[in-house]
N, C-alpha and C positions, 0 to 999 in steps of 0.2 A: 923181131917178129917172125923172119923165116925160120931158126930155129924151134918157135914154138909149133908152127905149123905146120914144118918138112920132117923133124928128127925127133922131136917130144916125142914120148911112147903115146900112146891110143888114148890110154885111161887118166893120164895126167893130163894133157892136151886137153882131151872133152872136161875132163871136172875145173880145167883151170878157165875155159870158157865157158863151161855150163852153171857154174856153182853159183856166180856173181848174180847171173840171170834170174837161175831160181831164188837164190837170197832176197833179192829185189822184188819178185814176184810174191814173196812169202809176205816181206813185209806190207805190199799190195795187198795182198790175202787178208790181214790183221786189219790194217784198215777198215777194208769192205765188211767185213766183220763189225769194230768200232764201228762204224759209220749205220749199219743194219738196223744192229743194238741201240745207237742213241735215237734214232729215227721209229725204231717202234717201242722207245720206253716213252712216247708220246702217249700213248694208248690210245691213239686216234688210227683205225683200221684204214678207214676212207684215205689217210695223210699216207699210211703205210703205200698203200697202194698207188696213190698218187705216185709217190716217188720209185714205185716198182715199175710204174705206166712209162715213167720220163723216162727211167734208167737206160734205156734201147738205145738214145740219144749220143749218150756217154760212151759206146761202142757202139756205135756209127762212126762216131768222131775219132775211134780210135781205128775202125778200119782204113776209114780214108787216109787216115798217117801212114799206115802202114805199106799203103801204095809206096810213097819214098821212101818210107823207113827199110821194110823189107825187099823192096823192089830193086832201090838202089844196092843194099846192103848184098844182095845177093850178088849184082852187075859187080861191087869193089871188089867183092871178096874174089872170083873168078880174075878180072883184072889181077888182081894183085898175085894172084898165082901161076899168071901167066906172066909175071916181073911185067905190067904194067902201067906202073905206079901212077905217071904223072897223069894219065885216061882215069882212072881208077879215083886223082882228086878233083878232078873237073864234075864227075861224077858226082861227089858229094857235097860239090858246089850248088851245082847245080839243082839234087834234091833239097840242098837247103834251103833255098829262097824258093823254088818250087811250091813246097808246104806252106808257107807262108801266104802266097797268092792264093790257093786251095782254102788254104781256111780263114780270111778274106771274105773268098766267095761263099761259103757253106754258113756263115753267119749272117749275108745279105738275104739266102735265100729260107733261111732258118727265121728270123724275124719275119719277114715279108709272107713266108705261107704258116703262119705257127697256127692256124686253126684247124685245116684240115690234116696238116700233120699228126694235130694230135688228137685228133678223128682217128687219125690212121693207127694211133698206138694206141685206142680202145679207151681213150678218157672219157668215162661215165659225166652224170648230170652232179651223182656225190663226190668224184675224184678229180674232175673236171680243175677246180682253185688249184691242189697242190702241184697236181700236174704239171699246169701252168707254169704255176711258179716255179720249178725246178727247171721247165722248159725253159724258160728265159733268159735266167742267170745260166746254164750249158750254153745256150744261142751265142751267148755275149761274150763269154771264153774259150768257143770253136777256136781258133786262130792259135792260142795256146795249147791246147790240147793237142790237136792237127799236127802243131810243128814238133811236139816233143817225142815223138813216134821216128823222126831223122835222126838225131843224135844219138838219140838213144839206141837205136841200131848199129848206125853206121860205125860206133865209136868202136864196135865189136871185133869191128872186120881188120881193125890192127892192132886188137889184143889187146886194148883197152875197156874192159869189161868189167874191171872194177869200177874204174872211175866213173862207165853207166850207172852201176850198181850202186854207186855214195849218190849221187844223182839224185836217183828217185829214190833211194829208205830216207836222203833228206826231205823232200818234198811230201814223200808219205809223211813222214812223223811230224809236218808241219799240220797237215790236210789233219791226222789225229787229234793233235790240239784244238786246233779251230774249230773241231765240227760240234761238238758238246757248246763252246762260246754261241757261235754263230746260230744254234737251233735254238737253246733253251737261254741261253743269258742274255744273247741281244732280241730271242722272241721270234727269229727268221722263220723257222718251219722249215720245209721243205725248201725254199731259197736258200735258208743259210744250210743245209749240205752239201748242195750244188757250189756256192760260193765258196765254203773250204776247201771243194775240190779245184775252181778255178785259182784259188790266190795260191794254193800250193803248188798248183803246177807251172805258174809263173816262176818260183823260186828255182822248182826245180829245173825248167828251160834257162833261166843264168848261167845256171853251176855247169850244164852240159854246154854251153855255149862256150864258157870259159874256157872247158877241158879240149874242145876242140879246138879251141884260136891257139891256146897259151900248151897244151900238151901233147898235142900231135904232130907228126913227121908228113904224114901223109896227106891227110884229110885239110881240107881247109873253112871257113864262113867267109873268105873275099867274096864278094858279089863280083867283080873281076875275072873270076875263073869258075864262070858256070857253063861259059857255049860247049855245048857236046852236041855229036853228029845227032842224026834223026833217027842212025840205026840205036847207037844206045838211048836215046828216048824211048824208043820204041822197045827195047830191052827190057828197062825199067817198067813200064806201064804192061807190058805182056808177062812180067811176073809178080810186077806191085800188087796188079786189080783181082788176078786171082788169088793172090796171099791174102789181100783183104776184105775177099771178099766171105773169109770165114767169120770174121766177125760183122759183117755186112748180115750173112744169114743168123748169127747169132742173133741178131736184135732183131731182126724177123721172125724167128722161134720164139721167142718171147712174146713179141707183142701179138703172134698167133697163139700161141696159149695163156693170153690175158683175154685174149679177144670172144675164145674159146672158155675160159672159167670165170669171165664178169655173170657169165647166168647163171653160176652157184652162189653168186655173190662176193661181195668186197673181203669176204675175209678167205675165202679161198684165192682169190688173186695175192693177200697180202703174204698169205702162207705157202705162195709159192714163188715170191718174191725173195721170203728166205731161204728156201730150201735151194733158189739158184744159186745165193750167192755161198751156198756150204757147199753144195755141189761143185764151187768154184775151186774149192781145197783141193781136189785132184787135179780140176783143168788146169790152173796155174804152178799146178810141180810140173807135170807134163809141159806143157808148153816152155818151162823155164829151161828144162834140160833138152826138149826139141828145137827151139829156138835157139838157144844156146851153141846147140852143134852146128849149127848153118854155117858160120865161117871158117869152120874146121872142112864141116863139108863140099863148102864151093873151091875152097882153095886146093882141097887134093884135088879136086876134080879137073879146077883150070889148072893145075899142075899136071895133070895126066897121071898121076898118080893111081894104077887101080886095086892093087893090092891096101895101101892103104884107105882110101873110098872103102873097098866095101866092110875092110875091120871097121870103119869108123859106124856104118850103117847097120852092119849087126850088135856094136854095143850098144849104141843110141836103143834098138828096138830093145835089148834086155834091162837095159837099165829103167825106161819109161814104162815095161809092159810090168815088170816087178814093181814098182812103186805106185803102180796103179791098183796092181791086185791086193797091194796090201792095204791102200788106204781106204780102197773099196769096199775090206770087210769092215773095218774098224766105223767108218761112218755106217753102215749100214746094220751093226751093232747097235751104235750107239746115238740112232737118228731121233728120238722122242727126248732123250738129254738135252742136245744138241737146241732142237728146236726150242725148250723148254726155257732157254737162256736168253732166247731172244723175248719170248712172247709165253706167256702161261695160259691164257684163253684154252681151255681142254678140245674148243674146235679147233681152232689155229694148229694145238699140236698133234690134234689125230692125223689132220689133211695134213700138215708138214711133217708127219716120219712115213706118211706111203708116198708123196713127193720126193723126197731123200732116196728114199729105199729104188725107187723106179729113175729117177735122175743117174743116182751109182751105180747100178749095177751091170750096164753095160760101158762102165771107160775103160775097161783094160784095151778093149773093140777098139776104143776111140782113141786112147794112146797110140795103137799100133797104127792108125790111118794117120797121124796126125803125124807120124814118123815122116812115113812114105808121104803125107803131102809136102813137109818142110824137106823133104829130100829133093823131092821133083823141084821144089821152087827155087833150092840151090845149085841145082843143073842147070835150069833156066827153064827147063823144060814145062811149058805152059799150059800145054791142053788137060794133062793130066792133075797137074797142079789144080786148075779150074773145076773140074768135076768133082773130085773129093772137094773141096770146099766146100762146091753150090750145091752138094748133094745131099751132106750128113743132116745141115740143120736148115738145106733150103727146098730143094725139090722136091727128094724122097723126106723128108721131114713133112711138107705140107701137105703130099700124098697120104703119109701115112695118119696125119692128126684128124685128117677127113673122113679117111675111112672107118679107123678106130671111132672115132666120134660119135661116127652115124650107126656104129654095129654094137658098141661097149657104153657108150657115153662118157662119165666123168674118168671110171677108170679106163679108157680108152685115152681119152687124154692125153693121161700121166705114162702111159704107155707107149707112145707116139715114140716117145726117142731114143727109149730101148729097141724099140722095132727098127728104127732108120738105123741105129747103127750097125747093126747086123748086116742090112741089104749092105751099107756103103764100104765095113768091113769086103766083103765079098769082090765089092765094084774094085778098092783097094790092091786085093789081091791081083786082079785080072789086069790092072794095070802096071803092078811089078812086076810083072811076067814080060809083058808087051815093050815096058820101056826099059829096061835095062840097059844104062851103057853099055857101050862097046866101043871099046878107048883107041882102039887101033880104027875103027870106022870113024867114030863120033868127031868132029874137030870141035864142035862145040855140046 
C-alpha cells in the first residue's frame, strides 16, 4: 500500500484510486437512469413525482453515512500516513458499528414523524400515496443504506478500491434487475423502486463486509476494536458532518425546488425530477474522481509530503474541471433527446431541456469547489470544508431561489443554482487562499 501512496507517479496513483470510484459511480449513474426510465414509463406524472418528492430521503440517508464513511475515511487515511496503523483500525472499527447505531436510529425517527416529513418534502393532496409509499420502504432500509456509506469508503484508504467498486456495480446490477420486477410485474409502484434499492444494497453491504473481514490488513469489522479517544471522535464528526452535509443540502435543494414548482404543477416537479437525475452524469464523474483522490490526498498530507500534495491537487482540479467542461456541453446539446427518452409529453420535455440546460451549465464552477471541498476534508480541515458544503445547495442556494423567485418566477427557479454556484465558486476561492498548508507550521 505505501508504495502506492509514497512512490507511485501522481497520475497512476490518482487513476489507480479514482477510476474504481468513478466506475462505481458510473454504474450508479445507469441505474438512476434505469430506475427514472422504468418509473416514468408508468405514465402516471403524480407517481413520477411522488417518487421525485421521496427521492431527498435517499440522500439523506446517504449523507448521514457519509459522516463515518468520509469522516472516518479521511481520520485512516491521515493515520495511515503518519505509519499509524493500529489507531488508524480502531478507527474503522469503530466507524463501523457506529453507522449501524445511526441508522438504527434514523429509521425510529423516520417511521415515527413520516407525516410531517413529508410535509416537509412538498407531498401534494395528488402525490401524497406514492410519496408515501416510497417513504416507507427507504424508512425500513435506513440502516442498510446508512452503513454501506463505511466500507465503502474506508476500504479506499488501503488501496482497496476495487474491491469497493465490484461491491457496489454488484448491488447496482442487482437494484437494475429488480426495479422493472418489483414496479411493473409484482404491481409495487413506487414502493417496489425503493425496495429494489433496499434489497440491493443489502447484497451489496455483504460483499463489502466480506472484503473487509477476509481482505484487509489493516481495517477491521471486530466489534472488539472500536474504543478510540474522544479526540479522534471528535475527528471524525468535525469532518464526517461537514462532508455530509453536502448531500444533506442536496436534498434540501430539491425539496426547495419541488416545493417551489408543485405551483406549476405536477408535471413540472416530475420534469425536473429527471433533469436532476441527468444532471447527476456530471455530478457523479466528478465526485468519483474527487472522492477518489481523498486517500491519496490525506495520506501525503499526514505524510508531510508537500511537493507531492500539492501535484496531487492541481491534477485532481484539471482532470474534474475538464470532464466537466466537456460533459457539460454534450448534455447541454443534447438536452430535449435526453429528456425525450425518459418521457415524450411535449410539456415534460420543453420544461426538462431548460432544466438540463440551467442544472449544467454551471458544473465546471461546481467541479472546482467540490475539489477544494474534498481537499479541505482530507486535511481535516473543518471550517472550511463546512461552508462550501452548506453554502453551494444550502444557504446561498436558498437565498438565491427566494430571491430569483420573487423577481423572475419560474425561470428564476431554474436559475437558483447557476447563480449559487458562482457566489460559492468565489467563497471557494477565498478560502484556498486563506487555508493553505504550511507543512513546516501545520502539524496537523
Amino acid at each position: 500500500m505505501n508504495e502506492l501512496f509514497e512512490h507511485t507517479s501522481i497520475k497512476r496513483a490518482y487513476f489507480t484510486l479514482a477510476m474504481p470510484v468513478v466506475i462505481s459511480m458510473t454504474v450508479t449513474l445507469i441505474y438512476n437512469m434505469v430506475d427514472t426510465f422504468f418509473v416514468s414509463k408508468t405514465g402516471n406524472p403524480d407517481l413520477v413525482a411522488g417518487v421525485s418528492q421521496g427521492a431527498p430521503i435517499f440522500t439523506l440517508m446517504i449523507a448521514i453515512g457519509d459522516i463515518f464513511g468520509l469522516g472516518g475515511s479521511s481520520v485512516i487515511s491521515r493515520l495511515f500516513g503518519e505509519r499509524q496503523d493500529k489507531l488508524g483500525r480502531f478507527v474503522s472499527g469503530y466507524c463501523f458499528y457506529a453507522s449501524i447505531v445511526c441508522g438504527i436510529i434514523v429509521t425510529i425517527i423516520m417511521v415515527v414523524f413520516q407525516t410531517p416529513i413529508l410535509h416537509l418534502l412538498g407531498a401534494s393532496p395528488s402525490t401524497w400515496k406514492y410519496a408515501r409509499e416510497y417513504y416507507l420502504v427507504m424508512a425500513w432500509g435506513a440502516t442498510f443504506v446508512i452503513f454501506g456509506l463505511t466500507p465503502t469508503n474506508i476500504l479506499r484508504t488501503e488501496g482497496l478500491a476495487v474491491q469497493s467498486m465490484i461491491a457496489s456495480m454488484v448491488g447496482t446490477g442487482i437494484n437494475i434487475v429488480l426495479n422493472p420486477i418489483f414496479i411493473f410485474t409484482c404491481g409495487l409502484g413506487a414502493a417496489g423502486s425503493a425496495l429494489a434499492t433496499v434489497t440491493s444494497t443489502v447484497i451489496s453491504d455483504i460483499i463489502m463486509i466480506y472484503y473487509t473481514h477476509y481482505k484487509s490488513k489493516k481495517l477491521t469489522t471486530s466489534i472488539h476494536e472500536t474504543k478510540i479517544s474522544f479526540h479522534l471522535q471528535a475527528e471524525i464528526y468535525a469532518i464526517g458532518i461537514p462532508a455530509s452535509v453536502t448531500n444533506v443540502m442536496a436534498t434540501i435543494a430539491t425539496a426547495l425546488t419541488n416545493r417551489y414548482l408543485i405551483a406549476y404543477g405536477a408535471s413540472s416537479v416530475a420534469a425536473m425530477g429527471i433533469a436532476l437525475k441527468v444532471s447527476m452524469i456530471i455530478g457523479m464523474v466528478m465526485a468519483g474522481f474527487a472522492f477518489g483522490a481523498q486517500p491519496l490526498i490525506g495520506y501525503s498530507y499526514g505524510a508531510k509530503n508537500e511537493e507531492r500534495f500539492n501535484k496531487v491537487i492541481r491534477f485532481d482540479l484539471m482532470v474534474v474541471a475538464s470532464l466537466a467542461l466537456i460533459l457539460t456541453i454534450i448534455l447541454f446539446a443534447f438536452a430535449p433527446t435526453v429528456i425525450r427518452f425518459f418521457m415524450t409529453d411535449p410539456v415534460i420535455v420543453r420544461e426538462g431541456t431548460g432544466m438540463i440546460r440551467w442544472l449544467t451549465i454551471s458544473t465546471t464552477l461546481a467541479g472546482i469547489i467540490l475539489v477544494f471541498t474534498t481537499s479541505f476534508q482530507s486535511m481535516g480541515k473543518a471550517v472550511p470544508a463546512f461552508w462550501l458544503s452548506f453554502s453551494r445547495q444550502g444557504l446561498i442556494f436558498a437565498i438565491a431561489i427566494e430571491i430569483l423567485n420573487h423577481f423572475f418566477g419560474y425561470n428564476g427557479i431554474l436559475a437558483a443554482q447557476a447563480c449559487s454556484d458562482v457566489l460559492t465558486f468565489i467563497l471557494a476561492l477565498i478560502f484556498f487562499k486563506f487555508y493553505q498548508p504550511h507543512f513546516d507550521k501545520d502539524k496537523n
